[in-house]
TORVEXLUM-790498 format. One line per field, with one value per atom (N, C-alpha, C): residue number from 1; atom name; x, y, z negated. Coordinates in Angstrom, 3 decimals, always signed. Layout:
<atoms>
pos c(NUM, ...)
site c(CA, ...)
X c(X, ...)
Y c(Y, ...)
Z c(Z, ...)
</atoms>
This chain:
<atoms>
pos c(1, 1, 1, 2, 2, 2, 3, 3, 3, 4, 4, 4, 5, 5, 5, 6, 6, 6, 7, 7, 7, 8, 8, 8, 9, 9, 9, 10, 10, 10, 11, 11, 11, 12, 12, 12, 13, 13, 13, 14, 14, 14, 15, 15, 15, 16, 16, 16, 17, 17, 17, 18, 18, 18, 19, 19, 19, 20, 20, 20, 21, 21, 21, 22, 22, 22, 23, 23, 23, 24, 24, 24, 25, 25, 25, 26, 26, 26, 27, 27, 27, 28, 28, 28, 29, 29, 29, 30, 30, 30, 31, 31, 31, 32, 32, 32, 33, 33, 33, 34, 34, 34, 35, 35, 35, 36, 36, 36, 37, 37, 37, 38, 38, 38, 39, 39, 39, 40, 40, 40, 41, 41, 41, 42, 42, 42, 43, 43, 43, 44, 44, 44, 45, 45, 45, 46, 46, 46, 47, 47, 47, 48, 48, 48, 49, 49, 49, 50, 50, 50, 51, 51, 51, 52, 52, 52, 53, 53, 53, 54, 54, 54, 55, 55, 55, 56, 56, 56, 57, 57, 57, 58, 58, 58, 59, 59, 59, 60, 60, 60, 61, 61, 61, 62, 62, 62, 63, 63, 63, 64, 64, 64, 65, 65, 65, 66, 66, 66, 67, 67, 67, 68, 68, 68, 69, 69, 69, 70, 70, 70, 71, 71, 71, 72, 72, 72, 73, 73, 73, 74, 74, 74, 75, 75, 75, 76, 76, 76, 77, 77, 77, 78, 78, 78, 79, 79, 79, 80, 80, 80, 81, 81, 81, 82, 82, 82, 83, 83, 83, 84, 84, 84, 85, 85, 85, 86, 86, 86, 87, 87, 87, 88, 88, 88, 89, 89, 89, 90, 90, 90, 91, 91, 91, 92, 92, 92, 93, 93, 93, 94, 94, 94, 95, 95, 95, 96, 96, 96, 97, 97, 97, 98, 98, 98, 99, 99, 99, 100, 100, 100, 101, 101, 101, 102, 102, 102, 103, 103, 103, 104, 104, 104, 105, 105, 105, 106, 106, 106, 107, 107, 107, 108, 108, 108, 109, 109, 109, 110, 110, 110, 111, 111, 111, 112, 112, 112, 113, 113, 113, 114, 114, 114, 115, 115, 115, 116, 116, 116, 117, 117, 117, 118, 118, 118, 119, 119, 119, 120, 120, 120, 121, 121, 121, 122, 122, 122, 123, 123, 123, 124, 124, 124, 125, 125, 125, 126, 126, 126, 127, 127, 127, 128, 128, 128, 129, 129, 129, 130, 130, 130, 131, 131, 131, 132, 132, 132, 133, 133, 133, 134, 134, 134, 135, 135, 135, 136, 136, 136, 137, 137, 137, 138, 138, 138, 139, 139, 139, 140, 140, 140, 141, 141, 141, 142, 142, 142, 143, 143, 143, 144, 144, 144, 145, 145, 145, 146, 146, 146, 147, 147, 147, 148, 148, 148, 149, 149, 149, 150, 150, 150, 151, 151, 151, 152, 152, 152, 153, 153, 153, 154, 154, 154, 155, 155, 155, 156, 156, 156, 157, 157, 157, 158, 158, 158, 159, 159, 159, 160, 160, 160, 161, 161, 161, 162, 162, 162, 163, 163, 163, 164, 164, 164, 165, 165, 165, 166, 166, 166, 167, 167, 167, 168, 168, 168, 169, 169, 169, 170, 170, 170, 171, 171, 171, 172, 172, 172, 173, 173, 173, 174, 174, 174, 175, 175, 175, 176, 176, 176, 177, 177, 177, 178, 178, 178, 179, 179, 179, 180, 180, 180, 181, 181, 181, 182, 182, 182, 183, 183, 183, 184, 184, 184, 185, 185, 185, 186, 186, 186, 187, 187, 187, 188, 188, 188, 189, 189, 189, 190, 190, 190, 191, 191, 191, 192, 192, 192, 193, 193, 193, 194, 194, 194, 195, 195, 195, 196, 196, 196, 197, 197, 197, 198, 198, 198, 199, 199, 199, 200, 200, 200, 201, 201, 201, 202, 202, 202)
site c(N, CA, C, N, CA, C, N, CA, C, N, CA, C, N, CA, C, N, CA, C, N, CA, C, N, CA, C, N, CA, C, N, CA, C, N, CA, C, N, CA, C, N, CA, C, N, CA, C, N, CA, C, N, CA, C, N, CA, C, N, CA, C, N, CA, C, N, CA, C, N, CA, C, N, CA, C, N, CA, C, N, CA, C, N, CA, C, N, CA, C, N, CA, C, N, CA, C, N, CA, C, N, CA, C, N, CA, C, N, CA, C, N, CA, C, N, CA, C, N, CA, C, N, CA, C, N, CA, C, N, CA, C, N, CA, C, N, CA, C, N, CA, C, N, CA, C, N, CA, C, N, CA, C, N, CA, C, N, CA, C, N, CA, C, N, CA, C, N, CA, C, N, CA, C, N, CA, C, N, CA, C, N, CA, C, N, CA, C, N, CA, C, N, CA, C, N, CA, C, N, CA, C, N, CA, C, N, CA, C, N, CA, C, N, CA, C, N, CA, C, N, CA, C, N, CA, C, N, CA, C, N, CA, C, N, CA, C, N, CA, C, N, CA, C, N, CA, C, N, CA, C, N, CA, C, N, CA, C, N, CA, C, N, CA, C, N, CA, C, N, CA, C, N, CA, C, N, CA, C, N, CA, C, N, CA, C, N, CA, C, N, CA, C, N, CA, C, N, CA, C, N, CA, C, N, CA, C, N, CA, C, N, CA, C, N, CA, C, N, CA, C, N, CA, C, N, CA, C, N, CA, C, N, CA, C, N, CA, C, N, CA, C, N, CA, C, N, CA, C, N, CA, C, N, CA, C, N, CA, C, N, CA, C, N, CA, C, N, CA, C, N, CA, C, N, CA, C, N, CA, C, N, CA, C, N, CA, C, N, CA, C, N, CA, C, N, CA, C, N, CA, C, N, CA, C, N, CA, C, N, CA, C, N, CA, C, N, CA, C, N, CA, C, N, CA, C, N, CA, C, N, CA, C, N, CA, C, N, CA, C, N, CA, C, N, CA, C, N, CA, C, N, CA, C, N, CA, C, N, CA, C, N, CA, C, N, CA, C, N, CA, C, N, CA, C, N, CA, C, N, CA, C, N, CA, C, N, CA, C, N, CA, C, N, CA, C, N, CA, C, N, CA, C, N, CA, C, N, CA, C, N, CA, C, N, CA, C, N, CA, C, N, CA, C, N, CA, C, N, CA, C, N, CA, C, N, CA, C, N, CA, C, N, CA, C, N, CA, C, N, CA, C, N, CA, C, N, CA, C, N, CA, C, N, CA, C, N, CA, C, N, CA, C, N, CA, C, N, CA, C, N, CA, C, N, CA, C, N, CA, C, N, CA, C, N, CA, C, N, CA, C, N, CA, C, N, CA, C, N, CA, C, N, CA, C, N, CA, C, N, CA, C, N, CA, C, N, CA, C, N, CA, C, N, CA, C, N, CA, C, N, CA, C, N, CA, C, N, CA, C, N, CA, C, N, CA, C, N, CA, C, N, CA, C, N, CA, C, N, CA, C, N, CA, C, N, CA, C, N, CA, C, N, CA, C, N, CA, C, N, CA, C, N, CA, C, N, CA, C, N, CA, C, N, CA, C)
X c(+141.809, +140.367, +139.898, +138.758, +138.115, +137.610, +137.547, +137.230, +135.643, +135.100, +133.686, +132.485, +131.233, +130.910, +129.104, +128.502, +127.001, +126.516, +125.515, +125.103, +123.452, +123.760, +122.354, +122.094, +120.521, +119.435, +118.591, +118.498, +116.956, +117.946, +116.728, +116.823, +118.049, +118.817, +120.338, +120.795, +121.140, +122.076, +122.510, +120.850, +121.162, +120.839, +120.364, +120.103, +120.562, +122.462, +122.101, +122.238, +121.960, +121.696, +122.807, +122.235, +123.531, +124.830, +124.518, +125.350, +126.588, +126.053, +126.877, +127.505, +126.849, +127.578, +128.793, +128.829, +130.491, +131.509, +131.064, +132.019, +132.285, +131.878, +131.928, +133.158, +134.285, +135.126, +135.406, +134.181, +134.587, +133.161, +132.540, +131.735, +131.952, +131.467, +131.557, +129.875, +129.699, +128.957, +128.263, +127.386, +127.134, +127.574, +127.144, +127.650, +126.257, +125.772, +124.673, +124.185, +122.515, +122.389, +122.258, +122.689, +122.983, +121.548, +120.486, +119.145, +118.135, +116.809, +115.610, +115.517, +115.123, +114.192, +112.748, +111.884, +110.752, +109.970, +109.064, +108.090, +106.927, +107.921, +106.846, +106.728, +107.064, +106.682, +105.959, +104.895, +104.624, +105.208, +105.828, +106.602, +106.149, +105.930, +105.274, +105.875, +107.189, +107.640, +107.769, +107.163, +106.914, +105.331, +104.963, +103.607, +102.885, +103.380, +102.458, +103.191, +104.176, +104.447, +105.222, +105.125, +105.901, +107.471, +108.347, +109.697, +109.915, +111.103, +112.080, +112.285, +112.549, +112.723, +113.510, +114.495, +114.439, +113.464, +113.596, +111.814, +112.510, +111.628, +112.096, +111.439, +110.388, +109.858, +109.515, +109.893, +109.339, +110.517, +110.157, +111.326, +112.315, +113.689, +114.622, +116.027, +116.754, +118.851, +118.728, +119.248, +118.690, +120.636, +120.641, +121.968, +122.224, +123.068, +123.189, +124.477, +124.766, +126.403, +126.237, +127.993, +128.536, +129.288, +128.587, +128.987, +130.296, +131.403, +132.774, +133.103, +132.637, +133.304, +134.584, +134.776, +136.474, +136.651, +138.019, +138.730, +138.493, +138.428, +138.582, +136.637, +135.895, +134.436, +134.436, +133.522, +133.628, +132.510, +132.194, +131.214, +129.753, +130.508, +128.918, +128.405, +129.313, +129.201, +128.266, +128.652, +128.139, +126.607, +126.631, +125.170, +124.477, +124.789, +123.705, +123.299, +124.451, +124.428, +123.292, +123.202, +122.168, +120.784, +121.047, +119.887, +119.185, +119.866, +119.328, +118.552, +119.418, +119.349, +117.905, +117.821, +116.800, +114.798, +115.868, +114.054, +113.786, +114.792, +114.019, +114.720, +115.660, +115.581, +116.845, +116.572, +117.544, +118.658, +118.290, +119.448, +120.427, +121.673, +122.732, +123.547, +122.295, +122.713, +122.012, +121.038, +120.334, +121.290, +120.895, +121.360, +121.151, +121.853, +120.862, +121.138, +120.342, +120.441, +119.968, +120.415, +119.660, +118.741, +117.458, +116.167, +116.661, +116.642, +116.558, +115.270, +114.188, +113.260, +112.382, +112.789, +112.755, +111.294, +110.352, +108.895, +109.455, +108.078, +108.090, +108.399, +107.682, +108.137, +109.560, +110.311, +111.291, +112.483, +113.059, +114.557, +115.626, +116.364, +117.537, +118.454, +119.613, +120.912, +121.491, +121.472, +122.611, +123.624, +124.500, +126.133, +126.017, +126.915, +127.667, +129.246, +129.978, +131.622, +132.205, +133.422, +133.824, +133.002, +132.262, +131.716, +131.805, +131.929, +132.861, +133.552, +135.503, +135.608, +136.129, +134.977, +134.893, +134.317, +135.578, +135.782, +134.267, +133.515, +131.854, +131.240, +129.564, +129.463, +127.852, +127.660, +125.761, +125.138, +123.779, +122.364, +121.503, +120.117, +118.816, +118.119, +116.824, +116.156, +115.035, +113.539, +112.572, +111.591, +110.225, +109.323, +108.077, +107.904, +106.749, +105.267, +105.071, +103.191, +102.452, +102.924, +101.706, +101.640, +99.798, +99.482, +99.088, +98.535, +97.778, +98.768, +99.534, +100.749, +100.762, +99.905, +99.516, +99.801, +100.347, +100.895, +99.875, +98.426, +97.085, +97.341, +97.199, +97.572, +99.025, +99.753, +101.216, +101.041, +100.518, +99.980, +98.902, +98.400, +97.105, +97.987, +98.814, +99.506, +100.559, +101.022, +102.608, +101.795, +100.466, +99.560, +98.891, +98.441, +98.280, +99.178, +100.382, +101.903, +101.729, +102.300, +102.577, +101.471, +100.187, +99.493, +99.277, +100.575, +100.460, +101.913, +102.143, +102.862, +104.337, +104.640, +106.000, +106.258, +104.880, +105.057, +105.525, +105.151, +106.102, +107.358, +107.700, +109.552, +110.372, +109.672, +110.179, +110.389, +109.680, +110.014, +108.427, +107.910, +106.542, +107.099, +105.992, +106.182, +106.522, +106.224, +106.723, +107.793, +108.244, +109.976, +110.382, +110.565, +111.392, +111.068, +110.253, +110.462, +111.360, +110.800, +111.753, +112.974, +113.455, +114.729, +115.575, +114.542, +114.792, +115.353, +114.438, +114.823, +115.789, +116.351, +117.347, +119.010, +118.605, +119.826, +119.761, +118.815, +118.615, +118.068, +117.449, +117.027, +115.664, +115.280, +114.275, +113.757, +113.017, +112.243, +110.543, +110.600, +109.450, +108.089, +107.535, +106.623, +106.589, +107.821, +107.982, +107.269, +107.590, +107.145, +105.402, +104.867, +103.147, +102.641, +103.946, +103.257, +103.214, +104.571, +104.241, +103.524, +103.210, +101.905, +100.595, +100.592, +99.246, +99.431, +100.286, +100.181, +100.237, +100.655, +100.235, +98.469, +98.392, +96.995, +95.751, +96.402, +95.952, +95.387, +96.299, +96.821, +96.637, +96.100, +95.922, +97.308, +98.524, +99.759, +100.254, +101.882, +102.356, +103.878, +104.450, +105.491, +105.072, +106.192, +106.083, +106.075, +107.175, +107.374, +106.027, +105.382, +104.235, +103.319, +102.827, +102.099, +101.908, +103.918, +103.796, +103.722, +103.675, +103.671, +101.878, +101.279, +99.848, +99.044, +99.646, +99.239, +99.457, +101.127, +100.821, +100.429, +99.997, +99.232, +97.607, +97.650, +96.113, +95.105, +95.411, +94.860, +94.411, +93.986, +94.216, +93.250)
Y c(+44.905, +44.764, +45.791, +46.490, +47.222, +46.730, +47.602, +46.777, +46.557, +47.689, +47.867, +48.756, +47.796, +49.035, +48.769, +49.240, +49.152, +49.284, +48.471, +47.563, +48.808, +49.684, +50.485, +50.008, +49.815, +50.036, +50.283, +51.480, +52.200, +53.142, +54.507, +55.720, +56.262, +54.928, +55.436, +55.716, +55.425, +55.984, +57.346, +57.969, +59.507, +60.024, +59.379, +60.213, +58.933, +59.274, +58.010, +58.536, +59.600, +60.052, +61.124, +61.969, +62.463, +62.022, +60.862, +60.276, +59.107, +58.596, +58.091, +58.541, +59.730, +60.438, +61.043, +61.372, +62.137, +60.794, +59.547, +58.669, +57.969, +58.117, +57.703, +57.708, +56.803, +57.404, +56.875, +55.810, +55.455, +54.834, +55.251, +54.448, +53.544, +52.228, +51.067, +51.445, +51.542, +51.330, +50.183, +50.041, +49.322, +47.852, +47.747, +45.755, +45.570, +44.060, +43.445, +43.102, +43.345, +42.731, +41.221, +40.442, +38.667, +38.057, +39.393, +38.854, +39.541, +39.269, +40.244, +41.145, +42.275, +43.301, +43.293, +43.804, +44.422, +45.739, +46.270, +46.952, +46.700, +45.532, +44.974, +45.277, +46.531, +46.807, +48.041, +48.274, +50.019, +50.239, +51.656, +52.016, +53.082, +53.082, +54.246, +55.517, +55.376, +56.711, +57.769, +57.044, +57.342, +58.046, +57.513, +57.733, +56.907, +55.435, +54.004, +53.795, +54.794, +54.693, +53.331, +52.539, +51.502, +51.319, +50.574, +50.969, +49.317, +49.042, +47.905, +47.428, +46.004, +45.346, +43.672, +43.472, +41.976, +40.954, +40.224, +39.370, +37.903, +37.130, +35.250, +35.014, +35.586, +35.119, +36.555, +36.656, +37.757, +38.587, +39.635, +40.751, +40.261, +40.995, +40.859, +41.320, +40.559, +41.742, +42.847, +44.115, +45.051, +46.029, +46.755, +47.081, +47.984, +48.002, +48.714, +49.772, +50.080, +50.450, +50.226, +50.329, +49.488, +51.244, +51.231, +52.699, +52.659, +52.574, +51.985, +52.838, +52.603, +53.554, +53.715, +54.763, +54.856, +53.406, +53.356, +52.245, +52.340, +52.973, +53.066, +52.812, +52.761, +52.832, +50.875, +50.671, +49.122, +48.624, +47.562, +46.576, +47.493, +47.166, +47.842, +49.283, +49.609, +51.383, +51.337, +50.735, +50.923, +50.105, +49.148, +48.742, +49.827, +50.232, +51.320, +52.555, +52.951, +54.184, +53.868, +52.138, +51.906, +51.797, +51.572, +50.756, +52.708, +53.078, +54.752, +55.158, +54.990, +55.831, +55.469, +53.593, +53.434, +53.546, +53.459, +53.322, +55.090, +56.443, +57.252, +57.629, +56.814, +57.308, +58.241, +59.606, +60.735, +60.333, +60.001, +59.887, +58.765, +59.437, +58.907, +57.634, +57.751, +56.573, +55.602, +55.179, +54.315, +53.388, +52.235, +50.877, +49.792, +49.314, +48.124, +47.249, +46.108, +44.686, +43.691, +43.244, +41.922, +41.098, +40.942, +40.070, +38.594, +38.187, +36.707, +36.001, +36.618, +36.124, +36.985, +37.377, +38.238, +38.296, +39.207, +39.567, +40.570, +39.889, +40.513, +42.387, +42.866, +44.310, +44.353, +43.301, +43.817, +43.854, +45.200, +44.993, +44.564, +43.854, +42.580, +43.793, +43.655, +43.688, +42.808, +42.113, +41.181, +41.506, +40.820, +40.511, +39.835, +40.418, +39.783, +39.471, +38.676, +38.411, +38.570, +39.288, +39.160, +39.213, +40.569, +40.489, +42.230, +41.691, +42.883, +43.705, +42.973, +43.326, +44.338, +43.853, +44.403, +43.680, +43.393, +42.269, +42.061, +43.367, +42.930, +43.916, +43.675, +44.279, +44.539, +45.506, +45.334, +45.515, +45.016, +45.566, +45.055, +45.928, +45.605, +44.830, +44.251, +43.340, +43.271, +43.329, +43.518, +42.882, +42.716, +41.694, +42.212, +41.590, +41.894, +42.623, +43.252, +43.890, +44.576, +44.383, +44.428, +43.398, +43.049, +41.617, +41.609, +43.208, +43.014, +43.728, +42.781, +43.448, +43.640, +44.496, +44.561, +46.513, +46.856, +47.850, +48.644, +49.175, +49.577, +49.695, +49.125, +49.138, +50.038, +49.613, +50.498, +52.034, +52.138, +53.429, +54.040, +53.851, +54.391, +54.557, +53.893, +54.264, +55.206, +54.851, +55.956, +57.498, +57.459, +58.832, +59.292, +58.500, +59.030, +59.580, +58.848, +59.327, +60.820, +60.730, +62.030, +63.035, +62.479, +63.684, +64.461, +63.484, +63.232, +64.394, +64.568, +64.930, +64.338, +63.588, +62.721, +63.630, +64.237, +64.920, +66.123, +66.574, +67.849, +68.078, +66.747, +66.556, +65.611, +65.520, +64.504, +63.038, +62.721, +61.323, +60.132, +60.787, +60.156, +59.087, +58.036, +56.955, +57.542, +58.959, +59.254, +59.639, +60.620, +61.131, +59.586, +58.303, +57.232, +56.804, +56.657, +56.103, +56.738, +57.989, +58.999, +58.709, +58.248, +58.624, +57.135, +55.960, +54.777, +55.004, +55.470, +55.297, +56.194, +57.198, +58.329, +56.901, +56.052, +54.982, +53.694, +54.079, +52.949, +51.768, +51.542, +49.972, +50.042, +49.023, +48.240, +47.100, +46.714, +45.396, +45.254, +43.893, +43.519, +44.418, +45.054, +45.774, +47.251, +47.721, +49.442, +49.874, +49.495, +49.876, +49.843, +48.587, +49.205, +50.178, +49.665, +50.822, +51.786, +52.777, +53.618, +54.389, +53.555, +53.732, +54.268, +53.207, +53.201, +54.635, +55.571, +56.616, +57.733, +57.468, +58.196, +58.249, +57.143, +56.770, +57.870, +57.415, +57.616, +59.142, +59.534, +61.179, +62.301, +60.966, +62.048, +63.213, +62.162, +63.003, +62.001, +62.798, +61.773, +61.643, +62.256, +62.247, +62.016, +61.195, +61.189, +62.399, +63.328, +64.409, +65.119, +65.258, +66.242, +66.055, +64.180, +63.711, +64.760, +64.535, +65.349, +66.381, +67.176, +68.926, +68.954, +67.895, +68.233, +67.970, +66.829, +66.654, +67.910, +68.166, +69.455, +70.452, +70.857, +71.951, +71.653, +70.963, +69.861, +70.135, +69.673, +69.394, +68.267, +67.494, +65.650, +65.482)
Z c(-65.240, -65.469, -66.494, -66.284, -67.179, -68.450, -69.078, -70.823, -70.859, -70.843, -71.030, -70.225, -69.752, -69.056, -69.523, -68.909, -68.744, -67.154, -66.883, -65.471, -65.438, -65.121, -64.508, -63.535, -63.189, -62.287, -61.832, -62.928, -62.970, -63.347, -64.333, -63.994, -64.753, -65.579, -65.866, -65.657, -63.989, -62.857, -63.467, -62.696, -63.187, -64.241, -65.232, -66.666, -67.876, -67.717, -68.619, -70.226, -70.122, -71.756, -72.343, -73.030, -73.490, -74.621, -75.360, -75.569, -74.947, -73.762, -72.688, -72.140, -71.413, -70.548, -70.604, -71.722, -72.207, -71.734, -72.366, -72.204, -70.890, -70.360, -68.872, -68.239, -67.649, -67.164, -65.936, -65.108, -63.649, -63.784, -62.513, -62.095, -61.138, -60.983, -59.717, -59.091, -57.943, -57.482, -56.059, -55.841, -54.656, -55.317, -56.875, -57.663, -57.455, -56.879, -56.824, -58.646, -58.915, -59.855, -60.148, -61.245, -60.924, -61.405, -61.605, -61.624, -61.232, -60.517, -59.934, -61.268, -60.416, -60.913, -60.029, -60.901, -60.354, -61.466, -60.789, -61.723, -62.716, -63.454, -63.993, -65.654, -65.935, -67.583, -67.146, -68.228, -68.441, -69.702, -69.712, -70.129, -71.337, -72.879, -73.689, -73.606, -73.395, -73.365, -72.288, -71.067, -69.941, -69.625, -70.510, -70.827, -69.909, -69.913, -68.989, -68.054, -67.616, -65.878, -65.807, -64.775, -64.183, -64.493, -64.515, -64.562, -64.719, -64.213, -63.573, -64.922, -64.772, -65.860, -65.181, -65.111, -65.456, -65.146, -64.297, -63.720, -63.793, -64.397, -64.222, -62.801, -62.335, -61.310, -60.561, -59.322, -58.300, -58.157, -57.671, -57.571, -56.644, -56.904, -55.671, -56.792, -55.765, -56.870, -55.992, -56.722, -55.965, -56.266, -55.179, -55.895, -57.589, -57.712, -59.032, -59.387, -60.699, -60.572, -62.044, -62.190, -63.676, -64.064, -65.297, -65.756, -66.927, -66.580, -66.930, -68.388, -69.476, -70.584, -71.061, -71.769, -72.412, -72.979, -72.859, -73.416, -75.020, -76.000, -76.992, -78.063, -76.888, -77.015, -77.365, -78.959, -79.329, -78.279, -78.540, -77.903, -78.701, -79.725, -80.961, -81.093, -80.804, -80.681, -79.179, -77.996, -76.857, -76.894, -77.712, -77.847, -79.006, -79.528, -80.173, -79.257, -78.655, -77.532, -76.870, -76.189, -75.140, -75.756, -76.986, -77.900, -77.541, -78.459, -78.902, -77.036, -76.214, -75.284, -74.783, -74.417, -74.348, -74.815, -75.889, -76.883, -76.956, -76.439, -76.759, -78.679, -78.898, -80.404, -80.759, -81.341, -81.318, -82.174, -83.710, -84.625, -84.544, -84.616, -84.458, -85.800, -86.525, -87.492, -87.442, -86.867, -86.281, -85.404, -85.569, -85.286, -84.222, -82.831, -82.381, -83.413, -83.670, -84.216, -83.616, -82.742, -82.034, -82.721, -82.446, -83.028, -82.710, -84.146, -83.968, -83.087, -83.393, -82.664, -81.520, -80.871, -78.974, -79.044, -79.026, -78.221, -77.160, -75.977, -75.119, -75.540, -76.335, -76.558, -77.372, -77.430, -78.304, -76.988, -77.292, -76.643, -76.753, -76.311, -76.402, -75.189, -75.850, -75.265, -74.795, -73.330, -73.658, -72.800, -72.598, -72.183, -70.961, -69.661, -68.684, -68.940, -68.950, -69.073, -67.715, -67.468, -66.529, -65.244, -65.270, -64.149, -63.173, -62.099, -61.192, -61.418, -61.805, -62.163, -63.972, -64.288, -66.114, -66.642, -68.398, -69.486, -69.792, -70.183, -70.838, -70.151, -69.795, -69.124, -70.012, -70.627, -71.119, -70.131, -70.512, -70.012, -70.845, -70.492, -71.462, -70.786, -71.683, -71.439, -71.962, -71.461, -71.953, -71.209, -72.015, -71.350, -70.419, -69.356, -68.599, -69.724, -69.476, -69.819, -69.021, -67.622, -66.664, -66.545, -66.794, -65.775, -64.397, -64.260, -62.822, -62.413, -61.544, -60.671, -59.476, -58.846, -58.158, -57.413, -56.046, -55.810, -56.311, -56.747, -56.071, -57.917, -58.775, -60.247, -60.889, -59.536, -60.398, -60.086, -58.700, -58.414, -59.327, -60.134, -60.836, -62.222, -62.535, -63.889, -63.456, -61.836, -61.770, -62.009, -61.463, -61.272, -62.568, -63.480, -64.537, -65.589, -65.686, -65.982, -65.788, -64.668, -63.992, -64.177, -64.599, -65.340, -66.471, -67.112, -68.732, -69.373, -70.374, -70.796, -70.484, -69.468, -69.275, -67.683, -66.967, -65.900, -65.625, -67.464, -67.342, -67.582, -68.032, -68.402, -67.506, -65.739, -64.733, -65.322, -66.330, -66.493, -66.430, -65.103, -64.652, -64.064, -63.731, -62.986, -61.249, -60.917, -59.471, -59.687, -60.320, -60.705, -60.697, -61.262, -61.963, -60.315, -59.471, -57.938, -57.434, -56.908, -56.363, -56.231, -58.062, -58.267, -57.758, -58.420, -57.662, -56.075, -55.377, -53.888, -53.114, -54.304, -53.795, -53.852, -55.312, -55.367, -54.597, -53.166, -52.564, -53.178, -53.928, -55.074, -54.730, -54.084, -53.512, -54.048, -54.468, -55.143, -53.934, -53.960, -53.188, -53.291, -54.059, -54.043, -53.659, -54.033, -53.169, -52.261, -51.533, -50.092, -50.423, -50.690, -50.667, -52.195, -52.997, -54.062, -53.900, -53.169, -52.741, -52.153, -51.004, -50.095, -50.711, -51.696, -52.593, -53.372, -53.952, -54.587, -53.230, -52.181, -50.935, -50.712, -50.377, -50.092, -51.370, -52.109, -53.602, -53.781, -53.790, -53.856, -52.518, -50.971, -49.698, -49.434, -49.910, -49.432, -48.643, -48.424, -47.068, -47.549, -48.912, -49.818, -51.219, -51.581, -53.052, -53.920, -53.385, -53.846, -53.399, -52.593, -51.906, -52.982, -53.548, -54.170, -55.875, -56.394, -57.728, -57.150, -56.552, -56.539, -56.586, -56.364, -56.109, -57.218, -58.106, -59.351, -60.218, -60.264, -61.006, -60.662, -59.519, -59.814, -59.936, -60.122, -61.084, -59.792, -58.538, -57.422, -57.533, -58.549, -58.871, -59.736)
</atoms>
């Protein structure tokens, strides 16, 4: 059994940071997640765009992969890696600390045991802040994203689909959100959509 890993399902897959990545030494892929996702946070560092989160209600298990670290990598070392990687924060002396008391904006690490596989397994956890969840809403933030300063560094709410649907991961709303930034935008690709934003056809 593997010692330690981290449970991606979003845009970790492929960018899981440059501090992870070195450590990486097997990926599992095609592990079901053991709870829904959907698109239900906007995201600041995204600049608003949509992005998967953990859902008590809605969404779907969508597949995932378990990003297997060196044996020699602690429990604590790998929760700061994720902590850092996630929030966007560069310095390497910076700390996760689990909140005794969880807000929806606060990020929680928690723990799978023994699951596919591998002894501990992280992932993050964060709270819904879209209310109007609605495909026609995620499209108007994935598009303003992508007009924003997050569009010129691929980390818009269309790059974070894109990249979603290159890892096959599907949640109940895809399909018409997409639509809706088609519709939106008078393209017939996601990709067609950003090439048209940036060249400020939009």
């Amino acid at each position: 059994m593997c010692h330690l890993g981290i449970l991606a399902y979003g845009s970790l897959i492929e960018e899981p940071g440059k501090e992870i990545k070195p450590i990486i030494r097997e990926r599992i892929s095609g592990v079901e997640t053991p709870f829904c996702i959907e698109f239900a946070r906007s995201s600041a560092k995204r600049d608003g765009a949509p992005t998967v989160i953990p859902t008590e209600s809605g969404g779907a298990r969508v597949q995932a992969t378990i990003l297997v670290l060196e044996e020699n990598i602690s429990v604590e070392r790998a929760q700061d890696l994720l902590w850092r990687r996630e929030t966007g924060t560069e310095s390497p002396d910076t700390h996760y600390k689990k909140p005794a008391n969880p807000t929806p904006n606060r990020m929680v690490i928690e723990e799978l045991a023994h699951f596919s596989g591998v002894e501990t397994v992280l992932y993050t956890k964060l709270g819904s802040n879209i209310t109007d969840l609605t495909p026609e809403n995620l499209a108007e933030l994935a598009i303003k994203s992508a007009q924003g300063n997050a569009g010129s560094k691929n980390e818009d709410g269309i790059s974070y689909l894109i990249s979603l649907k290159r890892q096959r991961i599907v949640t109940p709303l895809m399909p018409a959100y997409e639509e809706a930034i088609l519709k939106k935008t008078n393209t017939r690709t996601l990709e067609d959509a950003l090439a048209k934003i940036r060249n400020h056809n939009l």
